[in-house]
TORKOL-4160 file (C-alpha; in steps of 0.2 Angstrom, whole numbers, padded with zeros to 4 digits, m for minus):
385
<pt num="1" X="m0341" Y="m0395" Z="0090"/>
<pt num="2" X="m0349" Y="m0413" Z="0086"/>
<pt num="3" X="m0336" Y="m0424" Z="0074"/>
<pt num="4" X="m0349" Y="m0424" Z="0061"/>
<pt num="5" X="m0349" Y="m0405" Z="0061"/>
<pt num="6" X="m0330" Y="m0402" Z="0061"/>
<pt num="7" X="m0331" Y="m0414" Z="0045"/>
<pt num="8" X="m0344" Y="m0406" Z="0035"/>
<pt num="9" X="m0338" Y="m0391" Z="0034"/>
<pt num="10" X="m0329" Y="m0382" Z="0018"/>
<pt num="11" X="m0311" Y="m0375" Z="0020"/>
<pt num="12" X="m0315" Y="m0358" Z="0022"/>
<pt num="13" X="m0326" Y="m0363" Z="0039"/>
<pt num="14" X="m0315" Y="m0377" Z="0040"/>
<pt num="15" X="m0300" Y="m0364" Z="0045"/>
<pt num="16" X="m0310" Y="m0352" Z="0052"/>
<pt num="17" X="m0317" Y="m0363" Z="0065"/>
<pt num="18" X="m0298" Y="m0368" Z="0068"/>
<pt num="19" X="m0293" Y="m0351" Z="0071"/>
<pt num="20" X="m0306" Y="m0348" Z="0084"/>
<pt num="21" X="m0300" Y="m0363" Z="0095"/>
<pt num="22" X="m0282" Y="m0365" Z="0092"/>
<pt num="23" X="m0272" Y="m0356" Z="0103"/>
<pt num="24" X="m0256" Y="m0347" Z="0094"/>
<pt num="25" X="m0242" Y="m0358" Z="0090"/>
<pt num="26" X="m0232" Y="m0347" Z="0106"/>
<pt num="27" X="m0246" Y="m0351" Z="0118"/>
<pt num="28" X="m0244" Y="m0370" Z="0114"/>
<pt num="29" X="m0224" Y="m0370" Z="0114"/>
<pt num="30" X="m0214" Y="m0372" Z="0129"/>
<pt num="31" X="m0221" Y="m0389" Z="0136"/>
<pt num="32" X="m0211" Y="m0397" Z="0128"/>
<pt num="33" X="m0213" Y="m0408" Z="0109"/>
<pt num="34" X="m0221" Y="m0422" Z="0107"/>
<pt num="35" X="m0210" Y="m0436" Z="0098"/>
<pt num="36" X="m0212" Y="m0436" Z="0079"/>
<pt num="37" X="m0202" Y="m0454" Z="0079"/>
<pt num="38" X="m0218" Y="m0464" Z="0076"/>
<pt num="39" X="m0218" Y="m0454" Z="0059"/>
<pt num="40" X="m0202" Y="m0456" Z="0054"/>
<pt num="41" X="m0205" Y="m0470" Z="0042"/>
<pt num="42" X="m0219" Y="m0459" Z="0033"/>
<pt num="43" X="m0206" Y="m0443" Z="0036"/>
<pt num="44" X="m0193" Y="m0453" Z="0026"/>
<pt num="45" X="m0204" Y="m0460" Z="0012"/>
<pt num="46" X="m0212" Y="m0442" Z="0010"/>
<pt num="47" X="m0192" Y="m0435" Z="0007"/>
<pt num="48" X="m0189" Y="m0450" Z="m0004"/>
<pt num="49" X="m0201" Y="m0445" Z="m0015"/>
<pt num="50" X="m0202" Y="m0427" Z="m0014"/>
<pt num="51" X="m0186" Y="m0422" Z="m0008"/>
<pt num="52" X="m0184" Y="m0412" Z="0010"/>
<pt num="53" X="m0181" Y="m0395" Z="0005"/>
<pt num="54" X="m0198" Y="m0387" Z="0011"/>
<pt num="55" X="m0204" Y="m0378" Z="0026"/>
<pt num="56" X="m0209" Y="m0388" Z="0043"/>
<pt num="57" X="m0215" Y="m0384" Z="0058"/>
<pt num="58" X="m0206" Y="m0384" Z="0073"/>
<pt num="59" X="m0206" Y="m0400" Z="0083"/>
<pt num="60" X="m0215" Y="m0388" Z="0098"/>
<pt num="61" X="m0228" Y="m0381" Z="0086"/>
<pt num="62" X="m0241" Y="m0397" Z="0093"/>
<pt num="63" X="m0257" Y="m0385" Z="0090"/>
<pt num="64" X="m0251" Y="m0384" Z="0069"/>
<pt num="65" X="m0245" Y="m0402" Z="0068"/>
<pt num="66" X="m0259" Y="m0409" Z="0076"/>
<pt num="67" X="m0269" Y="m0399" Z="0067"/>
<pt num="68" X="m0261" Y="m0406" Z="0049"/>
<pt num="69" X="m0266" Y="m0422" Z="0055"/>
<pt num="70" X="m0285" Y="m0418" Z="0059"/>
<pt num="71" X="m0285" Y="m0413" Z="0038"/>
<pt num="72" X="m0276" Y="m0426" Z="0034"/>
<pt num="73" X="m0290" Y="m0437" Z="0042"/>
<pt num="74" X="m0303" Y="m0444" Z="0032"/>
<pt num="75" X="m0320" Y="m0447" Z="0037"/>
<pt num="76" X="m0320" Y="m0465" Z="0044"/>
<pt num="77" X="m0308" Y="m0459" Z="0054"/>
<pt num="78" X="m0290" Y="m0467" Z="0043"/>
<pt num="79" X="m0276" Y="m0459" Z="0035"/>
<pt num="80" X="m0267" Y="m0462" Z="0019"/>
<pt num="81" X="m0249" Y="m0469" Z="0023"/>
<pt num="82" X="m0233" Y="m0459" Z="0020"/>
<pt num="83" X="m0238" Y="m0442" Z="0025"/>
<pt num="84" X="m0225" Y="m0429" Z="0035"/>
<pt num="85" X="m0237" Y="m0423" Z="0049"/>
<pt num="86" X="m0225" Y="m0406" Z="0052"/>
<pt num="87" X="m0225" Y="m0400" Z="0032"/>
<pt num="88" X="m0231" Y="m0381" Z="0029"/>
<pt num="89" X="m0246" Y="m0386" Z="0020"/>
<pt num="90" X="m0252" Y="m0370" Z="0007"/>
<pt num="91" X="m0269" Y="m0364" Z="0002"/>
<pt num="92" X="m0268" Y="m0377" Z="m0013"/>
<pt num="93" X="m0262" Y="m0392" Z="m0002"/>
<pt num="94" X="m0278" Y="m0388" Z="0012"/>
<pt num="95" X="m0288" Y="m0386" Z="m0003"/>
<pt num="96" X="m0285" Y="m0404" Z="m0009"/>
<pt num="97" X="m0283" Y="m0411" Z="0008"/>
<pt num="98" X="m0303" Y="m0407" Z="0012"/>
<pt num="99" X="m0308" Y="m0415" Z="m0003"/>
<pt num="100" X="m0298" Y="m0431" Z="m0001"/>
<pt num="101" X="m0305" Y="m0432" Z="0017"/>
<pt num="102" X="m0321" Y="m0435" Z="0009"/>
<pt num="103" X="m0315" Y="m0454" Z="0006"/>
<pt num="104" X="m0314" Y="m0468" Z="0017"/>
<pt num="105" X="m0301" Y="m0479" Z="0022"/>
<pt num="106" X="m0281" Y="m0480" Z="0026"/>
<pt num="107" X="m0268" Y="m0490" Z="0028"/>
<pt num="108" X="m0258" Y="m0498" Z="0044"/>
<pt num="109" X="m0243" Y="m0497" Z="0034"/>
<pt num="110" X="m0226" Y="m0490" Z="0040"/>
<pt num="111" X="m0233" Y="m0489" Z="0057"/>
<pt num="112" X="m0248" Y="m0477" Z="0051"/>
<pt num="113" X="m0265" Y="m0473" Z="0059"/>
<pt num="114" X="m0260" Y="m0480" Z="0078"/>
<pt num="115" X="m0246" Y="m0466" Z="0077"/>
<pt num="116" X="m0260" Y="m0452" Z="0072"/>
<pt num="117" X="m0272" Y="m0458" Z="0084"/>
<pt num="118" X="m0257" Y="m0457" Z="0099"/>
<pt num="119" X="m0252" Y="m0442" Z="0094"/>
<pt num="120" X="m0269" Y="m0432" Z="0093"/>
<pt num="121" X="m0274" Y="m0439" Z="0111"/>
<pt num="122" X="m0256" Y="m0432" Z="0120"/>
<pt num="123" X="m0260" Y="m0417" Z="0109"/>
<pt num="124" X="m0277" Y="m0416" Z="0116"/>
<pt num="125" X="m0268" Y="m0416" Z="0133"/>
<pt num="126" X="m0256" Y="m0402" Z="0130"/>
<pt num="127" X="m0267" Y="m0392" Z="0122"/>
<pt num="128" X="m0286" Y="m0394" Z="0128"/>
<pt num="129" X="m0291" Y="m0393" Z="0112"/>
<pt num="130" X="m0305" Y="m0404" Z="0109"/>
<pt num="131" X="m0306" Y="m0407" Z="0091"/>
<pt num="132" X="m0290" Y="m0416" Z="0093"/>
<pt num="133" X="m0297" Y="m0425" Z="0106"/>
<pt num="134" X="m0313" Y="m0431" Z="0092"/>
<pt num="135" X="m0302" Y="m0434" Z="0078"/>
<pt num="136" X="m0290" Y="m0446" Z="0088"/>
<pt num="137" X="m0308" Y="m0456" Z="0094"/>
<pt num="138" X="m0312" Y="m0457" Z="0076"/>
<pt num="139" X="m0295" Y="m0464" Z="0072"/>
<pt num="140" X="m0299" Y="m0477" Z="0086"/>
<pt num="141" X="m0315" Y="m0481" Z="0078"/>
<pt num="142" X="m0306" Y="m0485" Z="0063"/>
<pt num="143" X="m0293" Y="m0496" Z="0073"/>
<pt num="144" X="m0307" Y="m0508" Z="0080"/>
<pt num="145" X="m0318" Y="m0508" Z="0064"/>
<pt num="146" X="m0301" Y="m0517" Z="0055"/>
<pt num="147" X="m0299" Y="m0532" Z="0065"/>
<pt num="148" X="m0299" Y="m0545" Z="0053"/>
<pt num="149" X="m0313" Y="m0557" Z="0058"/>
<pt num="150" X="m0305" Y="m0573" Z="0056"/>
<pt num="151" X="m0290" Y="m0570" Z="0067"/>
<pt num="152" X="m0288" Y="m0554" Z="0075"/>
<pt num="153" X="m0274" Y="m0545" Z="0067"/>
<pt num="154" X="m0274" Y="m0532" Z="0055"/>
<pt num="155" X="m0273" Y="m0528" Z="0039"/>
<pt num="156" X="m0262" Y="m0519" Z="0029"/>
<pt num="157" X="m0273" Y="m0505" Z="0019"/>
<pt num="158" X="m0291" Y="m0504" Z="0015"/>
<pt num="159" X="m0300" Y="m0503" Z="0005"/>
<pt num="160" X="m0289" Y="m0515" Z="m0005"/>
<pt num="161" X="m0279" Y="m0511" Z="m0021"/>
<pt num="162" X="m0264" Y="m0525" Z="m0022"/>
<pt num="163" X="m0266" Y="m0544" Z="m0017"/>
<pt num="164" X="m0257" Y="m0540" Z="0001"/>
<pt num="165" X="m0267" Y="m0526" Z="0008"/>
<pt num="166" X="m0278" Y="m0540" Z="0014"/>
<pt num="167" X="m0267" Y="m0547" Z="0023"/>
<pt num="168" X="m0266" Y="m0549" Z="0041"/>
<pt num="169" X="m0251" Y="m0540" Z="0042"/>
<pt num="170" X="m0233" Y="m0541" Z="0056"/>
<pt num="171" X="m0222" Y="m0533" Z="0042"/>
<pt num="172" X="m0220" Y="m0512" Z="0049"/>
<pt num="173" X="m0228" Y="m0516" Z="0066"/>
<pt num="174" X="m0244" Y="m0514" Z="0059"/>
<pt num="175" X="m0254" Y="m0526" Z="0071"/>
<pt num="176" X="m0241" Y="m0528" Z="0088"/>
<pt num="177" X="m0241" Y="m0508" Z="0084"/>
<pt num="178" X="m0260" Y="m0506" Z="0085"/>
<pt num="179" X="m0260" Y="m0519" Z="0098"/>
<pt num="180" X="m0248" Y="m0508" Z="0109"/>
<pt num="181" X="m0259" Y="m0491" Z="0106"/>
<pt num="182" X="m0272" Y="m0500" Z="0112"/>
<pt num="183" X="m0265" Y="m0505" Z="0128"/>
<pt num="184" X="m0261" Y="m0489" Z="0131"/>
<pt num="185" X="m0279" Y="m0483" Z="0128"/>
<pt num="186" X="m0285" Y="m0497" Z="0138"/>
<pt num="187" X="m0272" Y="m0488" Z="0154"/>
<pt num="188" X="m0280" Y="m0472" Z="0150"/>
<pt num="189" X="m0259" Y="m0466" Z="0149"/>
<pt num="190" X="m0251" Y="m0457" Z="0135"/>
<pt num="191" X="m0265" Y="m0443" Z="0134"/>
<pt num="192" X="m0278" Y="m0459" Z="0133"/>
<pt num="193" X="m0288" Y="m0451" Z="0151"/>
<pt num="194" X="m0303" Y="m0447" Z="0139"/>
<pt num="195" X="m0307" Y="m0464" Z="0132"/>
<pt num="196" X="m0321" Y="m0469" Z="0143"/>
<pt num="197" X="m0327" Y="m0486" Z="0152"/>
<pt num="198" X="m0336" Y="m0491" Z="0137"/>
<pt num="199" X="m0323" Y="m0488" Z="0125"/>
<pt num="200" X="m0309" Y="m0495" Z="0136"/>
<pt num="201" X="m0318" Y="m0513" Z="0137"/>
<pt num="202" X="m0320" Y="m0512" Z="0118"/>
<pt num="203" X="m0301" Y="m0512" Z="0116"/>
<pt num="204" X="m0299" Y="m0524" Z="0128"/>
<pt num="205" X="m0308" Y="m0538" Z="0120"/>
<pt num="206" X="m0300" Y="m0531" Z="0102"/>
<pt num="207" X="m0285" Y="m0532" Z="0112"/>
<pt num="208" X="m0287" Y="m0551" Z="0118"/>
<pt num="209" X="m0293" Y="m0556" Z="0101"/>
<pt num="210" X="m0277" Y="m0549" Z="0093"/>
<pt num="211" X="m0266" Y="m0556" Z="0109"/>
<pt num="212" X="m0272" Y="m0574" Z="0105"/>
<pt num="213" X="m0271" Y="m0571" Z="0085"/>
<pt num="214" X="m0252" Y="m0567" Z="0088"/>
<pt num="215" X="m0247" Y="m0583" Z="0097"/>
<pt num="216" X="m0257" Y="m0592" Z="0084"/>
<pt num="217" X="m0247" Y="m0586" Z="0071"/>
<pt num="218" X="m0231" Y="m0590" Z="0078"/>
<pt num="219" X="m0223" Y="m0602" Z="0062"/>
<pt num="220" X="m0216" Y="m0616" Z="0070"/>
<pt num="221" X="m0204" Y="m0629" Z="0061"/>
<pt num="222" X="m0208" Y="m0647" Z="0066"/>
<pt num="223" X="m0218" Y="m0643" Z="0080"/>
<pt num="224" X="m0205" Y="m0630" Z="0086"/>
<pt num="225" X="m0211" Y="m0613" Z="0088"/>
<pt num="226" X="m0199" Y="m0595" Z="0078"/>
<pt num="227" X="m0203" Y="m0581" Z="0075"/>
<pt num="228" X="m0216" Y="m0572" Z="0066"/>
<pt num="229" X="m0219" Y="m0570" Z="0046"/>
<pt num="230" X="m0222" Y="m0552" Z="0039"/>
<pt num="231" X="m0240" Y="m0556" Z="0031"/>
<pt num="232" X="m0251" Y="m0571" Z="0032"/>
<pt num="233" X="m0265" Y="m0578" Z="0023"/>
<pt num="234" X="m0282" Y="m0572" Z="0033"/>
<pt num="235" X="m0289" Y="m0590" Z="0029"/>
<pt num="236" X="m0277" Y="m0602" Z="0030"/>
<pt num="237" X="m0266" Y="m0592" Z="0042"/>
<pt num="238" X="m0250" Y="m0596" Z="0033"/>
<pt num="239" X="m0236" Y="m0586" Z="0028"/>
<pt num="240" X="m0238" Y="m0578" Z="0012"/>
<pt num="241" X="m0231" Y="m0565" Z="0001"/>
<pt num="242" X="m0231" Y="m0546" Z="0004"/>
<pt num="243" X="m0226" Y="m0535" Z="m0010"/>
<pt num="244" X="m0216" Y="m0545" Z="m0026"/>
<pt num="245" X="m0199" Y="m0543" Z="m0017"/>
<pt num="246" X="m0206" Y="m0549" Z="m0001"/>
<pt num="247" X="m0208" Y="m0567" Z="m0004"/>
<pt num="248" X="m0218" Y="m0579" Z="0008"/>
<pt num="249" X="m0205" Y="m0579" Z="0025"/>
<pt num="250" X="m0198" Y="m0575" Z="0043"/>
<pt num="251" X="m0196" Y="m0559" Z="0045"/>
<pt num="252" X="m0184" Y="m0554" Z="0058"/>
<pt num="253" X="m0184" Y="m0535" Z="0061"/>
<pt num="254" X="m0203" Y="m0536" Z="0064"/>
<pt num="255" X="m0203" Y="m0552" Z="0075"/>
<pt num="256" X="m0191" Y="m0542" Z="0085"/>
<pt num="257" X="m0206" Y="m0529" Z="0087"/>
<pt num="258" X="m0217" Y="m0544" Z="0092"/>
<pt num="259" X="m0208" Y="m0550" Z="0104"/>
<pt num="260" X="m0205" Y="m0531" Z="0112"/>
<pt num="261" X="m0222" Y="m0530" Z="0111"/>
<pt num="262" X="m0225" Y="m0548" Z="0120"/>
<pt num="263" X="m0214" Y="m0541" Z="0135"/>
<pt num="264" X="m0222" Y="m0524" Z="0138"/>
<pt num="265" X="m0236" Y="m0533" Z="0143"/>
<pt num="266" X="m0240" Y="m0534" Z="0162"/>
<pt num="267" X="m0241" Y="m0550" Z="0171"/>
<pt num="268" X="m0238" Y="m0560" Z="0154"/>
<pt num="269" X="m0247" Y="m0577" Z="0153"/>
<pt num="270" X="m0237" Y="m0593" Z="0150"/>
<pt num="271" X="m0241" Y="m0596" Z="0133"/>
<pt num="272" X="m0233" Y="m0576" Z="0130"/>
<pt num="273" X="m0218" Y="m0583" Z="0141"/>
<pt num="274" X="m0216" Y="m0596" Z="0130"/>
<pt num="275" X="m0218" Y="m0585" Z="0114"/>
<pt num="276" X="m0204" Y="m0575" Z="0119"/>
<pt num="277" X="m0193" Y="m0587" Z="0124"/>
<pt num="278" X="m0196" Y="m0599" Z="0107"/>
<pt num="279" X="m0191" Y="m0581" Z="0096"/>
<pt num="280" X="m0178" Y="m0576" Z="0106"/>
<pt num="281" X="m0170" Y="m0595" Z="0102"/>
<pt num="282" X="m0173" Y="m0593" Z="0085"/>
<pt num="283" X="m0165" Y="m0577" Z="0084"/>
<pt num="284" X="m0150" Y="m0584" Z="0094"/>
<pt num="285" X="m0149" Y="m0599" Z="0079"/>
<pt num="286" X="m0150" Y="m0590" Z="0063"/>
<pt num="287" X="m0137" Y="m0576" Z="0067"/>
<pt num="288" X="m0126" Y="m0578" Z="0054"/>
<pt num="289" X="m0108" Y="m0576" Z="0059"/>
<pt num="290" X="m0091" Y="m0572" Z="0051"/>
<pt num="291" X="m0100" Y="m0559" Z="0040"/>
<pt num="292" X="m0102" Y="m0540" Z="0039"/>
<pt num="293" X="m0114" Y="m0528" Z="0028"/>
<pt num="294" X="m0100" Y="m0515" Z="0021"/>
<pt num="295" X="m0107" Y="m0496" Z="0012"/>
<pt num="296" X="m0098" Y="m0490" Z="m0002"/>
<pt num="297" X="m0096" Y="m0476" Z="m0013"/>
<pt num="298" X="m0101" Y="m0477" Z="m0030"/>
<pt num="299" X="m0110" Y="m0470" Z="m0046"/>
<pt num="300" X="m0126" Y="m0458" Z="m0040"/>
<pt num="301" X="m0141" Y="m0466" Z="m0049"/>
<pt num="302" X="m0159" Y="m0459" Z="m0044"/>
<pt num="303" X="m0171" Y="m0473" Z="m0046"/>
<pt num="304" X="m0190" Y="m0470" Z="m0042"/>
<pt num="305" X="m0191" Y="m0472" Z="m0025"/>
<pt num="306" X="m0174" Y="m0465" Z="m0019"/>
<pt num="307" X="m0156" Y="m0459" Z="m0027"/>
<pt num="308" X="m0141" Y="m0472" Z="m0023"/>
<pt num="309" X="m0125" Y="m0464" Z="m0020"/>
<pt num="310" X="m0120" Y="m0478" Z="m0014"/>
<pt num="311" X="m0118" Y="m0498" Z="m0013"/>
<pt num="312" X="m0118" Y="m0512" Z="m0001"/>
<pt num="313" X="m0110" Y="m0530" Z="m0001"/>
<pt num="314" X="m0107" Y="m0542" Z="0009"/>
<pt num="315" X="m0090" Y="m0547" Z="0014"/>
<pt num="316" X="m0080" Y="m0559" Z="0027"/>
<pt num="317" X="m0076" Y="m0554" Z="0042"/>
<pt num="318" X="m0070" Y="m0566" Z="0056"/>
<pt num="319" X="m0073" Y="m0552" Z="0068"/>
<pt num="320" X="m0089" Y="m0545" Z="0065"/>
<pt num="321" X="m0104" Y="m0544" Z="0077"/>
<pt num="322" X="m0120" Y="m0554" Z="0072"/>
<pt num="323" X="m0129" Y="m0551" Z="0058"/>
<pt num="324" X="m0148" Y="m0557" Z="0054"/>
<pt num="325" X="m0154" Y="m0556" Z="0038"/>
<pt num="326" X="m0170" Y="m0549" Z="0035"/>
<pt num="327" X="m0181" Y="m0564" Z="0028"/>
<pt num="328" X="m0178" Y="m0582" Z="0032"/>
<pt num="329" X="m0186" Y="m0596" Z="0025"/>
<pt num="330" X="m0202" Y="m0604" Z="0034"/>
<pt num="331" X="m0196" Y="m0620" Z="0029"/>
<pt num="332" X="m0176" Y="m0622" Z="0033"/>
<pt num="333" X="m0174" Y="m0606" Z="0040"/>
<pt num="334" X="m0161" Y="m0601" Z="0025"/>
<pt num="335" X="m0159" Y="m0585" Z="0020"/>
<pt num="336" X="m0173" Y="m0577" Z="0007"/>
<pt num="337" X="m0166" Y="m0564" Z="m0004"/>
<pt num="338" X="m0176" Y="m0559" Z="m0019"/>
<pt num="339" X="m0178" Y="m0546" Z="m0033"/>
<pt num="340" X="m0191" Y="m0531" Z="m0036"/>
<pt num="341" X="m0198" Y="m0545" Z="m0049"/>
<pt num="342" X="m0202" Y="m0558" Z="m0034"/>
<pt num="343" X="m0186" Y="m0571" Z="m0042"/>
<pt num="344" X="m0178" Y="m0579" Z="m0026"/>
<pt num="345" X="m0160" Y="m0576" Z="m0028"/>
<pt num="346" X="m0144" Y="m0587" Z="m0018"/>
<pt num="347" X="m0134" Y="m0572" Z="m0018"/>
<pt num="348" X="m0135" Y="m0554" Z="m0010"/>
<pt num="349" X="m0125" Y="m0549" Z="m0025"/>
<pt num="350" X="m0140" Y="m0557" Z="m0037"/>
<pt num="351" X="m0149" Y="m0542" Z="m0030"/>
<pt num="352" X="m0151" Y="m0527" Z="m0041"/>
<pt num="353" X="m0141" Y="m0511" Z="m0035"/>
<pt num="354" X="m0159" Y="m0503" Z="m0035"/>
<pt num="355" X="m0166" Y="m0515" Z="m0020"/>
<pt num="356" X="m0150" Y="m0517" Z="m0012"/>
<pt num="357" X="m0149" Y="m0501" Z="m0009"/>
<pt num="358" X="m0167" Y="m0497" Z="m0007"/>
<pt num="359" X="m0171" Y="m0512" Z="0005"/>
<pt num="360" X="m0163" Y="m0515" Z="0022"/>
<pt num="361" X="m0158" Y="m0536" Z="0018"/>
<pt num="362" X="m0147" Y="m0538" Z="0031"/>
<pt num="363" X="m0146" Y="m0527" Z="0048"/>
<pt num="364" X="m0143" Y="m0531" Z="0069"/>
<pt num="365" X="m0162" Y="m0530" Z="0074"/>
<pt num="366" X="m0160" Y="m0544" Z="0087"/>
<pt num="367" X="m0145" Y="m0537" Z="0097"/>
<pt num="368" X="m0153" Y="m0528" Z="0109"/>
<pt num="369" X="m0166" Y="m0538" Z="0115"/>
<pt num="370" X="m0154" Y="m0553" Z="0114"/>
<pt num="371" X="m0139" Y="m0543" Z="0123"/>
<pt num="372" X="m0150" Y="m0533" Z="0137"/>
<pt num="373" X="m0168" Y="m0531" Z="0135"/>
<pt num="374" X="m0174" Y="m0549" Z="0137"/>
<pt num="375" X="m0161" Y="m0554" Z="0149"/>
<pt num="376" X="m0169" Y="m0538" Z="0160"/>
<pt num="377" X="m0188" Y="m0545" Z="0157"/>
<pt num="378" X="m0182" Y="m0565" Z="0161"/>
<pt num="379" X="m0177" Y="m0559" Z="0177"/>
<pt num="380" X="m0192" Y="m0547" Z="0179"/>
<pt num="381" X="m0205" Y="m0561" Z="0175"/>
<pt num="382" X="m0196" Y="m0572" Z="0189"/>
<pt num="383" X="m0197" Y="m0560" Z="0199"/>
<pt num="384" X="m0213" Y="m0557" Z="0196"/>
<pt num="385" X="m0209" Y="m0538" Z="0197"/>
């Protein structure tokens, strides 16, 4: 049935046309799941919200949780963020579900769209099924129709409706993520073998467009190359501020996704080399040392987003492995904390309980890379393996 078609129709078709191709829920169990963990951002602000207490299907049941994400689709192929893929959905929810598909747009955000599109494609593989197989072209449709023009990275949401969704976006992986999904396309692995010849050499030049806007973002201090900020201005291509707590800055966790990103690729050119190696001095020079992130019990209060039972602080520790905050300065690489109302604060202790414990300030994003990964790839590259 031609995507066009499959959209068009009404919900009673909608399903009924479902139930005519989808094999039962047995048929399609038994090869094993496909990883939900590309969701798990959307997963966890879904239960934030709306608690967790409501039937899923079982990470096997591909056929029904692809299937949830072919009517979560809307008809320029995007998806609204924040979405659990594996919820039961009722009569009521598919009813509302086909009329909100009848809009456009979507956003990158907590690792959204590229995730969908992945997943349908492997589904397409399991299962044979070819709608999936349509609904995860449509979503790479979407994904080359986004490049911003002026640099090659992506935004955040469109259409727009706050001053950052147009933003050519690092912060949740949104453009090293779509980057990476289209590499995979571009391989024909990961369930990609449909994407044909024409299709592939699309992504490849979306792909070396958003390559080159990546090393040109890079912020450098004096001439020196970092790390990477979490939005920049599509113009000017300078840092600039996310939502009001996210203020103009280096953003670790997300450079560390660049960098990742920079070393999955094959045969990497010296400029990448050099990207790499530049971040992973930064990293080594802003660890802050002699200090540890501690949890503690306290008061429950429920707050809009999410319920604190607990608090955080920070507190010496002589002993304590490094610790990275999240946001450092593009300036003077301090440390940039902030409230919900966007005021730059010296103190984690400045910050209000509800963003201390709603927001990840302070975490060990770098260790990793710095302790295994990029010592592995460094010796990979001269190698030339």
């Amino acid at each position: 049935m031609a995507a066009g078609a499959v959209q068009d129709l009404g919900l009673a078709a909608l399903l009924f046309a479902a139930a005519s191709v989808l094999p039962t829920a047995a048929a399609t169990r038994g090869s094993g799941a496909i990883p939900l963990d590309g969701f798990a951002d959307a997963i966890h602000h879904w239960q934030n919200t709306h608690g967790d207490d409501y039937p899923r299907h079982a990470p096997d049941d591909i056929a029904a949780i692809a299937g949830n994400i072919v009517l979560q689709q809307r008809r320029d192929g995007g998806w609204r963020e924040n979405q659990d893929p594996a919820r039961i959905l009722d009569d009521d929810e598919r009813r509302r579900l086909e009329v909100e598909r009848r809009t456009a747009g979507g956003s990158f955000d907590n690792r959204n769209v590229y995730t969908q599109v992945e997943y349908l494609a492997q589904a397409h593989a399991r299962t044979g099924i070819a709608r999936f197989r349509e609904a995860s072209l449509r979503g790479f449709e979407f994904i080359l129709a986004q490049q911003i023009e002026e640099c090659g990275g992506w935004p955040h949401t469109v259409p727009e409706s706050a001053p950052y969704h147009a933003l050519i976006t690092i912060a949740d992986e949104v453009t090293p993520g779509v980057l990476a999904t289209l590499r995979k396309a571009m391989a024909g692995s990961d369930g990609f073998a449909f994407v044909d010849d024409d299709l592939r050499a699309r992504a490849r030049a979306t792909v070396a467009r958003g390559d080159a806007c990546l090393l040109r973002l890079q912020v450098r201090q004096d001439g020196r190359a970092t790390a990477w900020a979490g939005q920049y201005d599509p113009r000017t291509l300078a840092p600039a501020q996310g939502r009001s707590f996210e203020l103009p800055a280096i953003v670790t966790q997300e450079s560390v996704a660049v960098v990742r990103y920079l070393m999955s690729i094959p045969a990497p050119s010296p400029e990448m080399v050099a990207a790499v190696d530049a971040a992973v001095a930064w990293f080594r020079d802003v660890a802050l040392h002699g200090v540890r992130l501690e949890t503690f019990a306290a008061e429950p209060v429920r707050y809009r987003y999410h319920t604190a039972t607990t608090d955080r602080r920070l507190v010496e520790d002589a002993d304590a492995p490094p610790l990275w905050a999240r946001f450092y300065d593009p300036t003077d690489n301090s440390v940039v904390l902030a409230t919900r109302d966007g005021e730059r604060v010296a103190r984690y202790a400045d910050i209000p309980r509800e963003r201390r414990t709603g927001y990840q300030w302070y975490g060990d994003w770098p260790r990793a890379l710095l302790e295994r990964e990029y010592p592995r790839w460094k010796r990979e590259v001269a190698s030339g393996d």
